[in-house]
One Martini backbone bead per residue (centre of mass of N, CA, C, O) as a GRO file, in nm:
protein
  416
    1UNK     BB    1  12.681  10.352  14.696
    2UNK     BB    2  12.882  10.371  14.484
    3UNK     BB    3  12.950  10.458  14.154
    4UNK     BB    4  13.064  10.174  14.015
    5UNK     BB    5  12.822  10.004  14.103
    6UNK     BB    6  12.605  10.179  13.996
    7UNK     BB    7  12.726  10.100  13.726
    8UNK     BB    8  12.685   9.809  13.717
    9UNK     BB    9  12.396   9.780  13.772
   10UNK     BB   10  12.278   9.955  13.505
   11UNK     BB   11  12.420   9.735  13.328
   12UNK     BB   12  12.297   9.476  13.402
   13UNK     BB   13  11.994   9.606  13.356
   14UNK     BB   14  12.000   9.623  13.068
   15UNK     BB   15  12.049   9.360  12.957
   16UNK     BB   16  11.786   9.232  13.069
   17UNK     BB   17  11.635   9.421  12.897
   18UNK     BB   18  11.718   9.316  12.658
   19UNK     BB   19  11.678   9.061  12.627
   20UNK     BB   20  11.388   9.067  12.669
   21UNK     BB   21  11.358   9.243  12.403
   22UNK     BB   22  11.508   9.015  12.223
   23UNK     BB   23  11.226   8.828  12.169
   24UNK     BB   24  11.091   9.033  12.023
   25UNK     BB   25  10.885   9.081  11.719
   26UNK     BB   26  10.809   9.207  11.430
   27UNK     BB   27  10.534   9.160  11.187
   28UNK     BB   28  10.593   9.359  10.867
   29UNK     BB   29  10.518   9.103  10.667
   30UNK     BB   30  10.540   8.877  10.484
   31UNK     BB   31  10.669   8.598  10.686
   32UNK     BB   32  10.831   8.812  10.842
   33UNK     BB   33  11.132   8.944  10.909
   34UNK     BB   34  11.269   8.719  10.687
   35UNK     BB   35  11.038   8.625  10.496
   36UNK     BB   36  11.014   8.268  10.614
   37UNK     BB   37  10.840   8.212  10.906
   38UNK     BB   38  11.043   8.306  11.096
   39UNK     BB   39  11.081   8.321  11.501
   40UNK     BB   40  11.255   8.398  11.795
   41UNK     BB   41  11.064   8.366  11.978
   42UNK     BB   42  10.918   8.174  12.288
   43UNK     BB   43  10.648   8.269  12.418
   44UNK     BB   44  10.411   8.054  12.297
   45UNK     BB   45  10.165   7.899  12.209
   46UNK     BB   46  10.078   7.501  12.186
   47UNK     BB   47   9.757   7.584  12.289
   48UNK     BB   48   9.407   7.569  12.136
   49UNK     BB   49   9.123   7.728  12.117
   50UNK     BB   50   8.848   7.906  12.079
   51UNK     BB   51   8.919   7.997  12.411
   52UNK     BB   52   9.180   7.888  12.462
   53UNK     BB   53   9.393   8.103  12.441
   54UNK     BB   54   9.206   8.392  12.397
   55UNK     BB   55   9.256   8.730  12.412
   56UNK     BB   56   9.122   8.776  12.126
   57UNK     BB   57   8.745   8.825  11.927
   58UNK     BB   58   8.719   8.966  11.606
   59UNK     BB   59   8.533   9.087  11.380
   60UNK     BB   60   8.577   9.084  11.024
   61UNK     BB   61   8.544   9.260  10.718
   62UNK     BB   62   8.507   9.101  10.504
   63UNK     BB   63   8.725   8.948  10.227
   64UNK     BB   64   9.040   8.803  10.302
   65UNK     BB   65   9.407   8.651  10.249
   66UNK     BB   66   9.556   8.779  10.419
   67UNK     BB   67   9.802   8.890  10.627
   68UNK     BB   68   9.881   9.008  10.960
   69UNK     BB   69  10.040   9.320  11.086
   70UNK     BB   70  10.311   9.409  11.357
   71UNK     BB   71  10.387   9.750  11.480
   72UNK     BB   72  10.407   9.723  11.782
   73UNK     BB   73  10.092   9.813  11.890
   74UNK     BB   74  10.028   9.762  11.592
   75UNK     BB   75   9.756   9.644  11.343
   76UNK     BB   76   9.746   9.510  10.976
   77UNK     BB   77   9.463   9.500  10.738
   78UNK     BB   78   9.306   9.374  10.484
   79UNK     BB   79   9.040   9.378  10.254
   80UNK     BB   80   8.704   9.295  10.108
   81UNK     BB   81   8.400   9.478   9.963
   82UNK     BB   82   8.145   9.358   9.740
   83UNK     BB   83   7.917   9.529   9.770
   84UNK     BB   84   8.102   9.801   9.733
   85UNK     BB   85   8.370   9.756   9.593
   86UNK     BB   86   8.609   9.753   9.808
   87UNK     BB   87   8.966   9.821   9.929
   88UNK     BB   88   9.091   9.777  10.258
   89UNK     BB   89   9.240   9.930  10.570
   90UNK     BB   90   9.326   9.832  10.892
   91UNK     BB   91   9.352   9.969  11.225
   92UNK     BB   92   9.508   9.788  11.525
   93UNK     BB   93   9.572   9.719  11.826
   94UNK     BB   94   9.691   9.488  12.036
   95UNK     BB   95   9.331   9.501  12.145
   96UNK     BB   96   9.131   9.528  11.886
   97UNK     BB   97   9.133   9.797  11.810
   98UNK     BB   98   8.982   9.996  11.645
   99UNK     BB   99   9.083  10.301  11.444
  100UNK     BB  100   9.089  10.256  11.110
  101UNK     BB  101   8.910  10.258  10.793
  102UNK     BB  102   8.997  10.234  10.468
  103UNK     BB  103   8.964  10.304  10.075
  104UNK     BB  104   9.208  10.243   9.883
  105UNK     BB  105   8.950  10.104   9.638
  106UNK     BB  106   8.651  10.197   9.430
  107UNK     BB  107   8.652   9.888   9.191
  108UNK     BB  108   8.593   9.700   8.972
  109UNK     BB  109   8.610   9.369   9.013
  110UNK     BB  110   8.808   9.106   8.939
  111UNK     BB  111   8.869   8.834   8.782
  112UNK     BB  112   8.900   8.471   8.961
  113UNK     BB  113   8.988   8.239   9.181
  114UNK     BB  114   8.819   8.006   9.359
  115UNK     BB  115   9.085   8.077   9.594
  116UNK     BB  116   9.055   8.335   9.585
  117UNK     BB  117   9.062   8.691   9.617
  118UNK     BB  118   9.094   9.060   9.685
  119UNK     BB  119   9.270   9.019   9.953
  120UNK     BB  120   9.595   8.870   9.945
  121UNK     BB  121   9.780   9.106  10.006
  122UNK     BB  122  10.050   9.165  10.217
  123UNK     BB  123  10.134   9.452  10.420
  124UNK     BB  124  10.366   9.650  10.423
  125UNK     BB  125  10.617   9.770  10.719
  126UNK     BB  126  10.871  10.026  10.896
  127UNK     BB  127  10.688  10.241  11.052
  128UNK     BB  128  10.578  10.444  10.911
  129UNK     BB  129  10.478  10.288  10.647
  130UNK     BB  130  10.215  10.163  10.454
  131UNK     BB  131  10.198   9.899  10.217
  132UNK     BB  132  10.032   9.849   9.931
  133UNK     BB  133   9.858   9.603   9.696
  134UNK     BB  134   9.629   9.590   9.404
  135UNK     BB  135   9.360   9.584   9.174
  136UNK     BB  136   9.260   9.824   8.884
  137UNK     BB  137   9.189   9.642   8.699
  138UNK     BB  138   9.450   9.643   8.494
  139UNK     BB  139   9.595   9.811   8.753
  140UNK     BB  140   9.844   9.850   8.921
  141UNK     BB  141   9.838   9.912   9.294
  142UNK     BB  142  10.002  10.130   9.483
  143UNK     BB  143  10.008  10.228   9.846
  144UNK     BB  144  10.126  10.491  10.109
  145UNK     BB  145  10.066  10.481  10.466
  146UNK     BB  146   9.976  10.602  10.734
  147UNK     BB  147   9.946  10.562  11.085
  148UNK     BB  148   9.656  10.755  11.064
  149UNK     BB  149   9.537  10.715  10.749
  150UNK     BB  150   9.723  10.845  10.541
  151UNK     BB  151   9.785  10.905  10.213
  152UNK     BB  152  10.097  10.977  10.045
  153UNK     BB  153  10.104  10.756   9.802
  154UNK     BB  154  10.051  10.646   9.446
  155UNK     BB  155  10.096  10.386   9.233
  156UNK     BB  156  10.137  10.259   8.830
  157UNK     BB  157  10.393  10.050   8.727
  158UNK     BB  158  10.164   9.867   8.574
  159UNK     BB  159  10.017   9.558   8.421
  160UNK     BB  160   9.755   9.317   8.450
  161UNK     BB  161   9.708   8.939   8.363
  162UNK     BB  162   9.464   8.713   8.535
  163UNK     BB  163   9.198   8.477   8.615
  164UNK     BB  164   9.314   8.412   8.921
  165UNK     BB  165   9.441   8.738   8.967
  166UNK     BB  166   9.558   8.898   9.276
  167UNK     BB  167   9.897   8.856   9.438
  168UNK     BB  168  10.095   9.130   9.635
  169UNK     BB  169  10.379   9.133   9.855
  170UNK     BB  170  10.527   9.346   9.941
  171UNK     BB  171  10.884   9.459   9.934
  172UNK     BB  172  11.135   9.569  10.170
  173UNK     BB  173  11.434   9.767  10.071
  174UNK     BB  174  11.559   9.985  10.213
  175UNK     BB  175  11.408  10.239   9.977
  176UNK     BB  176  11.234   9.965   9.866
  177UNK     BB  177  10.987   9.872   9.709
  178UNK     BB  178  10.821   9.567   9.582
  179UNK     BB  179  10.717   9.456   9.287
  180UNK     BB  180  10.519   9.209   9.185
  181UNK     BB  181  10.414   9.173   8.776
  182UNK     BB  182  10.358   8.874   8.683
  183UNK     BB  183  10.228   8.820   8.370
  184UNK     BB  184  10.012   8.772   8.091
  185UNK     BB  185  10.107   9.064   7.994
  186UNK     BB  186  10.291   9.324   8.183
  187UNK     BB  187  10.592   9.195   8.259
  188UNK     BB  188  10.725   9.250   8.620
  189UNK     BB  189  11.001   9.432   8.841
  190UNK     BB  190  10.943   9.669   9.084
  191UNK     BB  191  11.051   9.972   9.191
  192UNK     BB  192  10.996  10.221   9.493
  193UNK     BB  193  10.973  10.476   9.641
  194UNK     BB  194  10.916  10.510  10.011
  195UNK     BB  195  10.855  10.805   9.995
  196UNK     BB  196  10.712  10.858   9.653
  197UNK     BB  197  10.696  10.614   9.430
  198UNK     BB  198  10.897  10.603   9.254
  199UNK     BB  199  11.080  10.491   8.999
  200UNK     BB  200  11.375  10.332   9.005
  201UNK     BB  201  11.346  10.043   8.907
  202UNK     BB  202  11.239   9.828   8.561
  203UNK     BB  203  11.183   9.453   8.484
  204UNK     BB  204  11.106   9.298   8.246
  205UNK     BB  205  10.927   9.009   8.146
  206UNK     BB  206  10.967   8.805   7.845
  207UNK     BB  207  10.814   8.559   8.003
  208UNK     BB  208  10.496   8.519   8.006
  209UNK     BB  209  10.384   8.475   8.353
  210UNK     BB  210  10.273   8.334   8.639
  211UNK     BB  211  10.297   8.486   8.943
  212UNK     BB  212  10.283   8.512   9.316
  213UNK     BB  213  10.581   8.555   9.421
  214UNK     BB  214  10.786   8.612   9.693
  215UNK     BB  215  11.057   8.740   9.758
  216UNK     BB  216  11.385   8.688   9.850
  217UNK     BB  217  11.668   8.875  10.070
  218UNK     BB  218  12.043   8.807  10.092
  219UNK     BB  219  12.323   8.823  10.230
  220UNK     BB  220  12.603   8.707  10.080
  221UNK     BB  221  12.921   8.783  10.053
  222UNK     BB  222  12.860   9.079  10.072
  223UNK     BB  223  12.587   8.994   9.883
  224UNK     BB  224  12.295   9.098   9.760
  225UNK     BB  225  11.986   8.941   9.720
  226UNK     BB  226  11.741   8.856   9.478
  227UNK     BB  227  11.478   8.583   9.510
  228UNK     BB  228  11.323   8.478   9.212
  229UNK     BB  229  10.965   8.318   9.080
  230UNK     BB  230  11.019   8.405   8.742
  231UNK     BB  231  11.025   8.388   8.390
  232UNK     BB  232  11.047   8.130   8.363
  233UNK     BB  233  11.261   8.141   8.645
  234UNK     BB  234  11.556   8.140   8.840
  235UNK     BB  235  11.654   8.478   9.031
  236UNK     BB  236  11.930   8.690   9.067
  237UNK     BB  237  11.915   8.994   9.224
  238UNK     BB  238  11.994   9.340   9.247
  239UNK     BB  239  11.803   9.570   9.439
  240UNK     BB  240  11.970   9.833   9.320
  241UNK     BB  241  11.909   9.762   9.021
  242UNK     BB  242  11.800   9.456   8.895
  243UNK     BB  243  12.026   9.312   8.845
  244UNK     BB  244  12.172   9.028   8.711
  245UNK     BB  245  12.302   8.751   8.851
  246UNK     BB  246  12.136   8.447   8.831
  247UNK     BB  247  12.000   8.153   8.652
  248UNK     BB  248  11.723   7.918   8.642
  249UNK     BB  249  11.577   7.728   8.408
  250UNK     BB  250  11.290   7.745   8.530
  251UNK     BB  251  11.105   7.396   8.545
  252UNK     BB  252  10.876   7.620   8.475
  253UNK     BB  253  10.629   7.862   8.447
  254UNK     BB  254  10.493   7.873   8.763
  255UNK     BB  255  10.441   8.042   9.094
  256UNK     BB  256  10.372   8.105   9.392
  257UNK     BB  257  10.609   8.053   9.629
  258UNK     BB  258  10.820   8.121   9.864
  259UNK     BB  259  11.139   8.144   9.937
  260UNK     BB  260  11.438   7.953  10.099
  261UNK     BB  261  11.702   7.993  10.349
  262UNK     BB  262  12.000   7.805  10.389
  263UNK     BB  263  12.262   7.813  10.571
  264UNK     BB  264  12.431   7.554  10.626
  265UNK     BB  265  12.413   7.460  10.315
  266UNK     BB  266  12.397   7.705  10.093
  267UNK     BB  267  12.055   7.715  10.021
  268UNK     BB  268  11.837   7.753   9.802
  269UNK     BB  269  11.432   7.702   9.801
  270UNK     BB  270  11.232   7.590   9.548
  271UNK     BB  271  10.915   7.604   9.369
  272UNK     BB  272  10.715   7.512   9.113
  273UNK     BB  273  10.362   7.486   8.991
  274UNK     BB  274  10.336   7.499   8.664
  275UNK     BB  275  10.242   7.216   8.519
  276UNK     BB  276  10.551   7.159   8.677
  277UNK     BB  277  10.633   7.024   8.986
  278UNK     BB  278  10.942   7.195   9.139
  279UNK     BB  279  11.237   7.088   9.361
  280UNK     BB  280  11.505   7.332   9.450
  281UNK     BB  281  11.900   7.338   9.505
  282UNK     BB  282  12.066   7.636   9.535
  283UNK     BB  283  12.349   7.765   9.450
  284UNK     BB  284  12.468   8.117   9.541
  285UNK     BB  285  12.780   8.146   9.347
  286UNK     BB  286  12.659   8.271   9.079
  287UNK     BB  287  12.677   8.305   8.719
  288UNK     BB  288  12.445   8.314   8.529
  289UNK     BB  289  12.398   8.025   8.389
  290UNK     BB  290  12.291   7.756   8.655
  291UNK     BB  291  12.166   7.501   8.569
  292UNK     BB  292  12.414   7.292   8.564
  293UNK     BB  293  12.578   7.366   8.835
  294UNK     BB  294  12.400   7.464   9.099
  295UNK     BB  295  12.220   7.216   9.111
  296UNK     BB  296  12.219   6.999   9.343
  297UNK     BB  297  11.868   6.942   9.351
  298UNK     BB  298  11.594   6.742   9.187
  299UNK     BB  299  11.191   6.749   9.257
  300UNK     BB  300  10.876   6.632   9.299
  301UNK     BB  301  10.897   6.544   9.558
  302UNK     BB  302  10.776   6.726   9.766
  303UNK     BB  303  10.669   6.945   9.566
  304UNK     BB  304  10.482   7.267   9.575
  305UNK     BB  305  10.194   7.538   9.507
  306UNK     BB  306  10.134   7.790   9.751
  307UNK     BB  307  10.242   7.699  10.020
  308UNK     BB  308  10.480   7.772  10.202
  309UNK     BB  309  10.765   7.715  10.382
  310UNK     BB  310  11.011   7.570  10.600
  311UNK     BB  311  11.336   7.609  10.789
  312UNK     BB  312  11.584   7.454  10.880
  313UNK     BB  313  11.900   7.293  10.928
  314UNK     BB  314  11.783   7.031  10.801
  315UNK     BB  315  11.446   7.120  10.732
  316UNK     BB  316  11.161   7.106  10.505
  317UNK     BB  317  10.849   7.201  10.536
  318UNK     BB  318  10.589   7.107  10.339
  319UNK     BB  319  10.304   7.186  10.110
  320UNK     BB  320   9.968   7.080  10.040
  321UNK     BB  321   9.627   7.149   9.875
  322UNK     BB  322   9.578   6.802   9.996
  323UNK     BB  323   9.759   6.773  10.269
  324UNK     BB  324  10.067   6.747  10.216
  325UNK     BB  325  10.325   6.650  10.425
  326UNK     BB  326  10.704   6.738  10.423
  327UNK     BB  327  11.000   6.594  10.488
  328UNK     BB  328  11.313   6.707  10.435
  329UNK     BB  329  11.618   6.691  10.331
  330UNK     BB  330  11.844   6.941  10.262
  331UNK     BB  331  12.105   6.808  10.156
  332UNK     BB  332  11.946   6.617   9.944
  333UNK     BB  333  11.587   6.555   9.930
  334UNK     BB  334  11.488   6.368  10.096
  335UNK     BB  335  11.226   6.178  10.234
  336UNK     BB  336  11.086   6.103  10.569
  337UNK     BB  337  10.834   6.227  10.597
  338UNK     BB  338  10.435   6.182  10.574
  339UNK     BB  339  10.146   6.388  10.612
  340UNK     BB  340   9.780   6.413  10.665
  341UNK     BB  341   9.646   6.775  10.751
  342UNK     BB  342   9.478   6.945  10.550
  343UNK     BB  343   9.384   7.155  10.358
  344UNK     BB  344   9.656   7.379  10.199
  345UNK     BB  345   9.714   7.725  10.170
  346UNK     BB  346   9.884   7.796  10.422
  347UNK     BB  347  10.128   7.917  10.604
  348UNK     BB  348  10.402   7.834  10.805
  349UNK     BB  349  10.601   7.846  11.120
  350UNK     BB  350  10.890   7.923  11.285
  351UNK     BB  351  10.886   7.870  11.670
  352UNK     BB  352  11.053   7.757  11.911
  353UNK     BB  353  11.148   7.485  11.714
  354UNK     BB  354  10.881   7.472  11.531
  355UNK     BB  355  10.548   7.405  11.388
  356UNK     BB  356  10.304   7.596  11.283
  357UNK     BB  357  10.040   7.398  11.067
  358UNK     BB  358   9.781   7.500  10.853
  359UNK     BB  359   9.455   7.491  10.777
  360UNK     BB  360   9.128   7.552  10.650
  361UNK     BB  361   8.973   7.457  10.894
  362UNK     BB  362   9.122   7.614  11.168
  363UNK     BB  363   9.414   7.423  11.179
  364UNK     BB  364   9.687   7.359  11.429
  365UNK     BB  365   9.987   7.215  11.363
  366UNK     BB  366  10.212   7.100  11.609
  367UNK     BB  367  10.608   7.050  11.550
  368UNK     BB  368  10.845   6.842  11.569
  369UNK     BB  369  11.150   6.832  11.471
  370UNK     BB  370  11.208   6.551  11.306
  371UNK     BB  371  11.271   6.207  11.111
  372UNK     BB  372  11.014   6.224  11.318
  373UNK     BB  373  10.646   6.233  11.349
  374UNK     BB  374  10.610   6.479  11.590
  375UNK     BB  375  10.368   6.624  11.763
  376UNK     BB  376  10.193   6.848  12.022
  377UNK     BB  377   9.941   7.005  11.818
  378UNK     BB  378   9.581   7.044  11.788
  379UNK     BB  379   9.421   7.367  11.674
  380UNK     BB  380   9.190   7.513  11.665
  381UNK     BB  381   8.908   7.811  11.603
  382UNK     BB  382   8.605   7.736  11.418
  383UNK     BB  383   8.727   7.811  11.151
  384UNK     BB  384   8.809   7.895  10.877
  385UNK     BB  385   9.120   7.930  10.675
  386UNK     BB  386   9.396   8.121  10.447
  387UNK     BB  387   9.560   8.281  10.648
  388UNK     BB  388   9.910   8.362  10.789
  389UNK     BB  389  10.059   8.377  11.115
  390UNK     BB  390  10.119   8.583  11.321
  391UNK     BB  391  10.420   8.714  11.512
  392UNK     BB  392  10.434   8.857  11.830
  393UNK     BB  393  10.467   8.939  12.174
  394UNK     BB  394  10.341   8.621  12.241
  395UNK     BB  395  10.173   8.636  11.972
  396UNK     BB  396   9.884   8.474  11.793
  397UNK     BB  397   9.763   8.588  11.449
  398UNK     BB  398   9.476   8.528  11.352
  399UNK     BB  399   9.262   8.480  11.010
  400UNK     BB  400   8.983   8.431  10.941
  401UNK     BB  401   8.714   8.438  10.792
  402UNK     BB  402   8.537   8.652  11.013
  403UNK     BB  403   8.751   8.692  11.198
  404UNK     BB  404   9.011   8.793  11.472
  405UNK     BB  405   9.287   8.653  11.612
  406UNK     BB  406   9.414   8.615  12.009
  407UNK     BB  407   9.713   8.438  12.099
  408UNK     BB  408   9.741   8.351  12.455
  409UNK     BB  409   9.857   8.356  12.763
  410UNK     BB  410   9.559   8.309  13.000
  411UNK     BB  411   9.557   8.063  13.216
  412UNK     BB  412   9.323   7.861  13.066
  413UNK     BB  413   9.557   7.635  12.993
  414UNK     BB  414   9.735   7.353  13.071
  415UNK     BB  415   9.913   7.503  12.889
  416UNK     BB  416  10.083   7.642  12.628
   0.00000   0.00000   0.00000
């Protein structure tokens, strides 16, 4: 074989290889590598129950409704335990060995939403470092471990108070993990640097209220945003300085659920959730007060209140803790179809363009997308289930009440 064939074959095989290896995607942090609960993957399976295309199931100690991360072949999730009254890391390989397991905080557990947890803030990993967000009484507590489970650095970057408790989950950008702190005491959002936890920006809060939303961040026109709901109003930050580019008064006091943006319509989409549902649709290239400007549409119709939503080129798909899934057209906000799937704290994801849409009794509806209600399967574990699925290396990662399981394609059910 000549020189030159010799070169084109290394490059084709090269190719191959890429390709293959980007289907693959870590799932770094709550909602998944964008943040939106959506991934490139394609190879998932859409059939499971207690048994089949079950790769592997492990008792997992103690309770969180955290959602598990997974980089490269580490997987980590928090937990508390009531009786030793500890906020602990674990880290697994991605065949279920426990590897190590961490106790972040060991200090009288915080009052609580009886639909909450104590470990409830899904933690984020860079590749170097975990960082974790807890509540220590009324302070709130982040810290970042390495791969090995060695705390790096500790920060309380403000205090926090609220009866429903605490759900965290870091928000990293460039240098800095984002923590929402807004509640009804020292309501903030702070930087911190993700090298030594100091306090790079923080922006007080002056209309005191719940939030338990985490951010998402979007380049648009070539200006970085961080969309956030709270300080009872939805706002788009600079994450690098913290600076306000604009903001939509209300439509209410409280958020839960995180935002999502659609590319085809450049539309941000939020619920606001106490005392009043209310989902609006807001463009994104305007400054200062864009309340009556920027608000395309605004509906209680299917608007949400705990789990976070998925979307497509044209739909929304919204979760309600009643069990009402809607369909909605993103860019009207018509309502198309209406189905009710089982009450759900839990978040959906959009993988290999399905929906795959959980409930607490720990069924997973798989949906087709489109105008009309379209099912492709439905799925148990066999147990209750709080956290959101996590979707990595052609697996999917479901943390139920007890165990930790792992779905995949094991050649035990009649198709993927």
């Amino acid at each position: 074989m000549d020189q030159l064939k010799f070169l084109k074959l290394i490059v084709i095989l090269l190719m191959i290889q890429s390709s293959s290896f980007a289907q693959f995607q870590n799932w770094p942090c709550w909602r998944g590598p964008n943040g939106d609960g959506t991934s490139l993957e394609t190879d998932i399976p859409t059939r499971w129950d207690s048994e089949t295309n079950v790769l592997w199931k492990i008792p997992i100690p103690g309770i969180g409704h955290s959602s598990p991360i997974v980089w490269g072949d580490r997987l980590f999730i928090v937990t508390a335990i009531p009786e030793t009254q500890e906020k602990i890391l674990l880290s697994y390989n991605i065949d279920g060995k426990l590897l190590w397991q961490k106790t972040v905080l060991k200090s009288t557990f915080e009052n609580k939403h009886h639909d909450n947890s104590f470990a409830s803030g899904t933690p984020a990993t860079d590749g170097n470092l975990i960082y974790v967000s807890f509540l220590d009484g009324e302070d709130v507590f982040v810290a970042a471990f390495d791969f090995d489970g060695e705390q790096r650095w500790a920060q309380r970057p403000g205090t926090f108070s609220s009866p429903h408790g605490y759900s965290c989950s870091p928000v990293l950008v460039d240098n800095k993990v984002i923590i929402n702190g807004n509640s009804l005491g020292d309501s903030f959002i702070v930087a911190l640097n993700k090298a030594d936890g100091k306090i790079i920006w923080k922006i007080p809060q002056n209309k005191p209220a719940h939030s338990f939303s985490t951010p998402i961040i979007r380049e648009i026109n070539g200006k970085k945003q961080m969309i956030f709901g709270g300080n009872m109003a939805i706002t788009s930050y600079n994450p690098d300085d913290g600076s306000r580019y604009w903001f939509v008064d209300g439509p209410s006091e409280d958020f839960c659920s995180s935002p999502v943006y659609n590319k085809k319509s450049n539309l941000f989409l939020i619920s606001s959730a106490w005392p009043k549902r209310s989902l609006l649709a807001i463009k994104p290239d305007g400054s200062g007060d864009v309340t009556d400007s920027h608000v395309v549409w605004q509906t209680q119709k299917g608007a949400y209140y705990v789990p976070s939503p998925v979307c497509t080129e044209d739909y929304l798909f919204t979760t309600m803790t009643n069990g009402q899934v809607h369909c909605i057209e993103v860019s009207t906000g018509n309502i198309l179809w209406v189905e009710n799937l089982g009450k759900q704290y839990a978040s959906s994801v959009l993988v290999n363009g399905l929906v795959y849409m959980p409930n607490d009794d720990g069924v997973i509806t798989v949906i087709k997308p489109g105008r009309t209600f379209e099912y492709v399967s439905k799925n148990s574990i066999g147990e209750r289930m709080n956290a959101s699925p996590a979707i990595s290396h052609g697996r999917i990662y479901i943390r139920g009440e007890k165990h930790l399981f792992c779905i995949a394609d094991t050649g035990t059910g009649s198709d993927k």
